[in-house]
C-alpha positions, 0 to 999 in steps of 0.5 A: 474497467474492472474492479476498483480499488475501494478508498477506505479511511479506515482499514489500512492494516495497522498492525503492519505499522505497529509490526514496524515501528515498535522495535522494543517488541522484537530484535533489533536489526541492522539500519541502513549505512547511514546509522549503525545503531541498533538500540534504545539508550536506556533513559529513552528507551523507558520512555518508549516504553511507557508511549507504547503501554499507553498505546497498546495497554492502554488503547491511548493514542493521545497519551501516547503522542504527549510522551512521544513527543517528550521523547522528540525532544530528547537527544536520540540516536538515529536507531532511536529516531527511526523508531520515533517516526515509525510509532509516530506514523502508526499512532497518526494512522489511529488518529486518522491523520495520514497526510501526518503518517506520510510525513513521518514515514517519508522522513524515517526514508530520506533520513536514512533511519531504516534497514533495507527491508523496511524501507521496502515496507514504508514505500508500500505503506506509504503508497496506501495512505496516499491512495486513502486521501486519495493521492493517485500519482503520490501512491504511483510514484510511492509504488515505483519506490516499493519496485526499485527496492526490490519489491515482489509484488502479488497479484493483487498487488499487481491488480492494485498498482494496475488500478493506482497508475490508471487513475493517476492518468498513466494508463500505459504503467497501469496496462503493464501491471495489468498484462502481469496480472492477465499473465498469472491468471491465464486466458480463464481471468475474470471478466473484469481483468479481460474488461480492464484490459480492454479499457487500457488497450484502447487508452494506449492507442492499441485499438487492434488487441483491445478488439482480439480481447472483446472476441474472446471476451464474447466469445466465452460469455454463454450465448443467450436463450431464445424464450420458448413460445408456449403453444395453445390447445385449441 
């Protein structure tokens, strides 16, 4: 069926999540409507910057989590809140607590905490720490998210959605990513692309184009060479 995604507990990009969640390190933006606040107060922003020292200078992650939720316990503003979470949820993938950074993720989402470009970036981690625990319909549904806001996938990441809504058992949403995938590497696609597609054509009941993509598959695969008989001198 194609290459598969490789689940690895390990190699989640987590400099995304510090690119992210760290909003002392860079200008702040513009949140959702929901909050209009864009900065740290200045007692709470000290404290920040003392959880992210211990975590970057430091390579601390639990000294790190104890000022942090210090800083929980403290009266923020929502811009504040928002970047509690997102510190959170890196500081958890570090500890390999992902079903942690999902909760912290997801929360910063539904409590309106994130401009409008971030929580395109959430959905998209979030669907790859449920694909890490190995949560194939979360990652789907987390991926449709990342979709509905406005996301342009790569075509790798087509490949990668492709795969996720195989194995959530929804191989009609994997054959459509996979045909966009098919699409952008022409009829000279790897074997494993053409193999996938066949795979999904005959799960969706479309046994007439899986048959047509075997043929050409066959048909571009070198024929194999008779052994030649060697003769004896007599």
């Amino acid at each position: 069926m194609g290459e598969r995604y490789s689940q690895r507990r390990r190699t989640l990009d987590l400099a995304t999540f510090l690119a992210i969640g760290f909003a002392l390190t860079s200008a702040p933006v513009a949140v959702a409507e929901a909050c209009t606040v864009a900065e740290f107060s200045q007692g709470n922003k000290d404290l920040y910057i003392q959880a992210e020292n211990a975590f970057i200078q430091d390579k601390d992650a639990q000294a790190a989590r104890a000022k942090l939720n210090t800083l929980s316990a403290m009266s923020m503003n929502c811009f504040e809140q928002g970047a509690m979470l997102r510190f959170s949820a890196a500081l958890n993938v570090e500890l390999n607590d992902y079903p942690g950074a999902i909760t912290d993720l997801e929360a910063a989402v539904d409590r309106r905490l994130l401009s409008d470009e971030e929580v395109k970036k959430t959905h998209f981690n979030i669907a790859q720490l449920y694909l890490a625990i190995e949560s194939f319909e979360s990652a789907s549904r987390a991926f449709d998210q990342w979709i509905d806001a406005g996301a342009l996938p790569t075509r790798n990441q087509m490949w990668q959605m492709a795969e996720t809504k195989e194995k959530a058992g929804d191989p009609a949403g994997a054959l459509a990513w996979a045909q966009k995938v098919f699409e952008d590497d022409g009829p000279g696609a790897a074997d494993a692309v053409y193999t996938f597609l066949i795979d999904l054509n005959y799960q969706t009941g479309q046994d007439a184009v899986a048959t047509e993509l075997t043929r050409i598959l066959e048909a571009r695969r070198p024929a194999p060479q008779r052994p030649q008989s060697g003769g004896v001198e007599q």
